[in-house]
N, C-alpha and C positions, 0 to 999 in steps of 0.2 A: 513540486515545490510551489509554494503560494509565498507572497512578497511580505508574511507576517511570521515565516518562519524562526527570527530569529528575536520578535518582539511579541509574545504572547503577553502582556500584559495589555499593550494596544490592541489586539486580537480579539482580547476578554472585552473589552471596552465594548465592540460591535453587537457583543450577544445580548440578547438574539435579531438576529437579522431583523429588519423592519419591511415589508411592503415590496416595493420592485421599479421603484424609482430613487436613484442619489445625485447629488451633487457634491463634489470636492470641491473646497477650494486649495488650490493649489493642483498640479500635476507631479502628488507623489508616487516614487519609485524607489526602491530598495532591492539590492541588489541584482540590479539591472530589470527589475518584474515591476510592471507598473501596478495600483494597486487598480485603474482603470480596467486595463486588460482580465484584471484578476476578479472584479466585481462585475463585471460581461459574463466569466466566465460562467459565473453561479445564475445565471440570469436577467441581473437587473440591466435598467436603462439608464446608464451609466453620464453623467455629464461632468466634468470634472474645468475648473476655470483657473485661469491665471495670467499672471502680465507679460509673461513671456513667448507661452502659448504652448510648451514643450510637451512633449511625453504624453499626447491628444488632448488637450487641453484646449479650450476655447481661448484664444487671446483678450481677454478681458482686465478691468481697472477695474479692484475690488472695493476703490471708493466712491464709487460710481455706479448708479441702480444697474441689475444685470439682466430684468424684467427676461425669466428664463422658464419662469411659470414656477409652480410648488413641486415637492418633493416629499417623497417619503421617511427620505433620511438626508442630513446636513451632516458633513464632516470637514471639521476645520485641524489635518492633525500638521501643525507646524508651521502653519500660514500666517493666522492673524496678527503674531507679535512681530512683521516685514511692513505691515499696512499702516504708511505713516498718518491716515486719517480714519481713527477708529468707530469714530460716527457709520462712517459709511457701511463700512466692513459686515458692522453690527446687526444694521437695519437689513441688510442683504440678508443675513443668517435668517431673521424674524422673518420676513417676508418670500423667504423660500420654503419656509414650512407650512404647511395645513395644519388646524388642529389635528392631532392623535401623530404625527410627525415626528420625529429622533434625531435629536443633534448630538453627535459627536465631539467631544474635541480633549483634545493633548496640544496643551502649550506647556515652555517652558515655565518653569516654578520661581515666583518672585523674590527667593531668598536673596537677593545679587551677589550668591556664588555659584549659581547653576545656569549652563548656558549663556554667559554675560555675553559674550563673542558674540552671538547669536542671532537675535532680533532687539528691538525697543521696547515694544509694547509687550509687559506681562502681566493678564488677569491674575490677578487676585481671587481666591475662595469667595469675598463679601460680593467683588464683580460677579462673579455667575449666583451668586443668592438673590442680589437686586435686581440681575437681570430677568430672574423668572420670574420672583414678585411683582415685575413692573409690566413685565412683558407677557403671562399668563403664558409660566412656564412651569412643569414640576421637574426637580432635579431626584433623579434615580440614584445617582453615584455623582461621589466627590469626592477625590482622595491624592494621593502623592505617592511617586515610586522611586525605588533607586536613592542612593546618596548624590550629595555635592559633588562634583560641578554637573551631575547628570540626572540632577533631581527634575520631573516633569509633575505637571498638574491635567488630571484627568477627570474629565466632567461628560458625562450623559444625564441628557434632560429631555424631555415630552412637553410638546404644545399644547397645554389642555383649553387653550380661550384666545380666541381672534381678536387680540386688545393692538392698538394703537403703540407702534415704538415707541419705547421710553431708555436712552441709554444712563446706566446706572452711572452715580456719581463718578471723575473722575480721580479721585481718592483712591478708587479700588482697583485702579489698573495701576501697577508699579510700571515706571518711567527709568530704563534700563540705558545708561549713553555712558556708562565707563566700567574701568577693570577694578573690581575690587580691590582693595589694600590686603 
């Protein structure tokens, strides 16, 4: 059993594999299989960060440079909308990729009835369009799964140009701090 067993929609997100280096942020685990242990298993060289430190995670402050060297693949699945300074967060993602490089991510979907509970900060579709425009990125997939309250936003993108951070407007990250009516 591998830790995506019961989430092929995040699963699909990964394909096809990229290269043989990753970074997570966060130290996730799904039912009790970290996805660490599980991205070892297949080979890569696995580095996966967070502020707690759990589940082999480097104990790291994701708004704070993580100067960890580049990566083959970035995967953000459920991290970034906990990072109350998303500058940081951001610049981290850019700068852990080389061009030809694979970012990952599944956040929660800004409708503010999915996930509210959840984290703060939720990308917006126009946030991951401005970000690859600004940041010489191309987005492969962009889409949405699932209904309310469990609607998620799924984005894979490629590094195609070594440009200078630029974090997209903050317009296009929805600002998440109460329960829906």
């Amino acid at each position: 059993m591998n830790p995506f067993h019961n989430r092929p929609d995040e699963w699909e997100l990964y394909q096809p594999l990229h290269g043989k280096t990753m970074l997570e942020l966060g130290g996730k685990i799904n039912n009790g299989l970290t996805y660490k242990a599980y991205f070892e298993s297949l080979g890569f060289e696995h580095t996966s960060v967070d502020w707690d430190g759990q589940h082999g995670a480097l104990n790291r402050d994701l708004r704070k440079p993580l100067n960890l060297g580049q990566f083959d693949m970035v995967c953000n699945v459920g991290t970034t909308e906990h990072v109350t300074e998303q500058e940081g967060v951001w610049r981290n993602i850019h700068e852990a990729a080389a061009i030809g490089s694979v970012y990952i991510g599944v956040t929660p979907y800004h409708d503010g009835l999915s996930w509210w509970w959840h984290g703060t900060w939720y990308p917006k579709e126009a946030f991951y369009e401005q970000f690859a425009e600004r940041n010489g990125w191309a987005i492969e997939r962009l889409y949405t799964n699932l209904e309310p309250p469990n609607t998620n936003l799924y984005c894979r993108m490629v590094k195609t140009d070594d440009r200078s951070f630029s974090l997209p407007d903050r317009e296009t990250i929805y600002f998440n701090r109460r329960r829906p009516r």
